[in-house]
N, C-alpha and C positions, 0 to 999 in steps of 0.2 A: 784208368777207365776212360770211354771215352764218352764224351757226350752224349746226352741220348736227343737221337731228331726226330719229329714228327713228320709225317711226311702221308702224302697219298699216290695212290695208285690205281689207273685206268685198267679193270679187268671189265670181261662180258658183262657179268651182272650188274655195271655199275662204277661206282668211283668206292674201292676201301681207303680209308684212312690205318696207317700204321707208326710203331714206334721203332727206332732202332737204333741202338747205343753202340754198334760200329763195334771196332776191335776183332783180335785176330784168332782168338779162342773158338774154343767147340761153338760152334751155331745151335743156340735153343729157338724153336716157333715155338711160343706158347698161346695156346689157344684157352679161349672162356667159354661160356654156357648160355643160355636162353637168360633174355633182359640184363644181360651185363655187357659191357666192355673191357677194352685194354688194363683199364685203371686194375682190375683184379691181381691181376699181376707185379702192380708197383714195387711191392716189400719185395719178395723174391729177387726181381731183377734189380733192386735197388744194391744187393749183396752182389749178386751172380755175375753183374758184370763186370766186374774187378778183373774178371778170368775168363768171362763167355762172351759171344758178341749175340745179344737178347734182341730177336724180332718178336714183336707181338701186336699181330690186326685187330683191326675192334670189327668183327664179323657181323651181317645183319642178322642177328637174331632177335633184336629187339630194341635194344639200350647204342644202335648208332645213331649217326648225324647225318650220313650221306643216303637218301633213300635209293634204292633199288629199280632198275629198270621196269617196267611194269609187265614184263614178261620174262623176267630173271626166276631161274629155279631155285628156290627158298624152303626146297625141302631138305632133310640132312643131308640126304648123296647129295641133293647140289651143291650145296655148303659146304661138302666134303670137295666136291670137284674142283668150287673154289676156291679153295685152298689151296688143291694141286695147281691150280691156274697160276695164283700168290707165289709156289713156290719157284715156279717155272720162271715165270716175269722175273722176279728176282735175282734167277743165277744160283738159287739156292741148293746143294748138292749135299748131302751125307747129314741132315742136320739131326738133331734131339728135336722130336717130335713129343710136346707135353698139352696134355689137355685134363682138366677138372671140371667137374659137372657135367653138363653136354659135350663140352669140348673133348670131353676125352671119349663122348660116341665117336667123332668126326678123327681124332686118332685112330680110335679101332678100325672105323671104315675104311681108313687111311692106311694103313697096316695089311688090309684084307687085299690092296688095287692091284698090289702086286709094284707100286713104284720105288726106282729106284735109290730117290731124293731123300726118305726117312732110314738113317742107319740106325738111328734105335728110338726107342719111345718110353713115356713114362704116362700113364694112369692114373692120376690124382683124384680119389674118391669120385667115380661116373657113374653115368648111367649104364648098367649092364643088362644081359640075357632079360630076361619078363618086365624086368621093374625101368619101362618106357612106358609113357613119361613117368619119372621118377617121383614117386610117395607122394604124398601129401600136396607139396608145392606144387609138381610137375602137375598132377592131377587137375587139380583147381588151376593151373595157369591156362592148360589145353582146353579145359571147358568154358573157361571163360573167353576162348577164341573163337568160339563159336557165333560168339554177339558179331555183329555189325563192327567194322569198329569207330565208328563213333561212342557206340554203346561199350565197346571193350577202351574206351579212354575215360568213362565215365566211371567203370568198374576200377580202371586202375587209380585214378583218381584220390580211392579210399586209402589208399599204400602213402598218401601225404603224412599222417596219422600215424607217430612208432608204433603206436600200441598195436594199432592192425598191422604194421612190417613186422613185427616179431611175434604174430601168429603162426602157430605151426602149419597153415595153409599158406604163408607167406615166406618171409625168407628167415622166421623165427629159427628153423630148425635145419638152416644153412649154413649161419655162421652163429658164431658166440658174441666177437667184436667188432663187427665191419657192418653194423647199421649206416656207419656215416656212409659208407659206398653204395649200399643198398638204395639208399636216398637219394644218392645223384644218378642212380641207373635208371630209377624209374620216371628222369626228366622229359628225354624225345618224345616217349609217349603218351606226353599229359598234354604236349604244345604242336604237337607235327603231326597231321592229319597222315601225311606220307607215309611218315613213320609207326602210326598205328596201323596202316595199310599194309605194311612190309612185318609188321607181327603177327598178325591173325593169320597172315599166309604161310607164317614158318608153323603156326599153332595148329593149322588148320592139317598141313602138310604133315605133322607129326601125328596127331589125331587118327590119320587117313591110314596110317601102317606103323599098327607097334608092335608089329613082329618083328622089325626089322632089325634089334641086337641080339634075337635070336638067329637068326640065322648068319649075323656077323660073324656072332658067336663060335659059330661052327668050322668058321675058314681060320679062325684066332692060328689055333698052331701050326699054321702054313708059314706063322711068320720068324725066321731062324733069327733073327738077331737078337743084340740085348734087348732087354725090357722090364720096366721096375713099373711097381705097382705099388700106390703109396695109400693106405687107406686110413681115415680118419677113425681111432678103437671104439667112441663113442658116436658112431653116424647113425645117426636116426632116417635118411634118407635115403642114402646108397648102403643097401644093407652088408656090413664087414664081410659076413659069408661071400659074397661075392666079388673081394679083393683076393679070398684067399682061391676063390673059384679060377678066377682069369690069370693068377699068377701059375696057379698052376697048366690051365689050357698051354702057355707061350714054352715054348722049349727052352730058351733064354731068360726067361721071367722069374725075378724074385718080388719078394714082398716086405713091406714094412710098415708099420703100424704108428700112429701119430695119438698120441694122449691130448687131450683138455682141447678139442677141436671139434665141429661138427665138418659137413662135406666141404665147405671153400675155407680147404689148408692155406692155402696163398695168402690168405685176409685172416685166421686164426693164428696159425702158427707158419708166419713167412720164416723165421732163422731156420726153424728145425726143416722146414722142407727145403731150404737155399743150400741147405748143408748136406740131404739125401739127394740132391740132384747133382751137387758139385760130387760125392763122392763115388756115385755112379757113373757121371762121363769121364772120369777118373780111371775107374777098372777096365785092366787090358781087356781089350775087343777082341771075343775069341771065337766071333763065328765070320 
């Protein structure tokens, strides 16, 4: 395995910071969701790269360090755009495209562009078809983007407090075990005026059109490659129905169900999903 570097990069929108443990295996981009970063992914790629070579950006959606150009698109297509930017700059060709939470909007949309750099994708308990933004949390984070954000770092402010993190308006009904991560996401924007600057516009941008995984939704089976679809059995936020929906939308799409988890498998149960991802880029590639 090889080291893993941290490293940044000059795209439009701004400066990403990213991680990458190098080596010669399948290439995973793994993508995260609204007020989180890279770190989501630590357990997973702690295993996976023994045999993968793991990229994963800390995207602005909320929980970065690098604030955003003040006229950077910070809506999800932008998000999603750059990401294709990420992968271009890169060099990056044929990889496992994986996203949970929001991340795995920015997969779907990413799936839909028609580019040729994603040879397969996996769907970690997301956001899908109506439920934008998603349940309870998604709800309450969008409306709370509404405030100023002075006033939206005031409001976040209260997420210092476990007891209000493991509200089910908060990220109670996200994870089981990965409060301590929870904790450190909601740092940028208790300290970095920028950085609550660059969340109200992703919130606000979200806010503005939540039809938009509906009608992702619709180009889904245009996309012939593999595709796994991993959803958490007891999700209270990303409703199961709608892992068994999108597995079947994909022509190449299976499904696989994760026990004692809520939606952020990677922080719940990182073995069991390091072990459905290894053994999907595993199976012959048969389209």
């Amino acid at each position: 395995m090889q080291e893993k570097v941290r490293a940044t990069i000059e795209l439009s929108a701004g400066t990403v910071e990213y991680e990458d443990t190098g080596g010669e295996g399948p290439v995973l981009v793994l993508l995260h969701g609204l007020m989180m970063d890279a770190s989501l992914w630590d357990g997973p790629v702690a295993d996976l790269a023994a045999d993968h070579r793991c990229v994963v950006p800390t995207l602005p959606l909320g929980a970065h360090r690098r604030a955003m150009h003040a006229d950077a698109d910070l809506s999800l297509p932008g998000v999603a755009r750059l990401v294709a930017e990420f992968l271009n700059r890169l060099g990056l060709r044929d990889v496992i495209l994986v996203g949970n939470d929001t991340g795995g909007a920015l997969v779907q949309l990413l799936m839909c562009d028609g580019t040729d750099r994603v040879g397969r994708a996996v769907l970690v308990s997301c956001d899908a078809f109506d439920n934008f933004p998603p349940g309870l949390t998604g709800k309450t984070l969008v409306l709370s983007g509404k405030l100023p954000p002075r006033l939206f770092g005031l409001f976040m402010q209260q997420m210092r407090l476990r007891m209000l993190r493991r509200l089910p308006i908060a990220f109670g009904w996200l994870t089981r075990r990965g409060d301590a991560a929870t904790a450190r996401w909601i740092g940028p924007v208790l300290h970095r005026p920028d950085i609550r600057r660059d969340a109200v516009r992703v919130l606000r941008a979200a806010a503005a059109d939540t039809g938009l995984l509906l009608s992702t939704a619709a180009r889904l089976p245009g996309f012939k490659r593999p595709a796994l679809v991993v959803w958490a059995a007891e999700d209270r936020v990303m409703p199961p129905e709608h892992g068994r929906r999108l597995a079947a939308l994909l022509p190449q799409g299976r499904l696989a169900e994760v026990a004692d988890s809520y939606t952020l498998v990677p922080l719940d149960q990182p073995a069991e999903l390091a072990r459905l991802i290894r053994e999907f880029t595993r199976a012959p590639h048969t389209g």
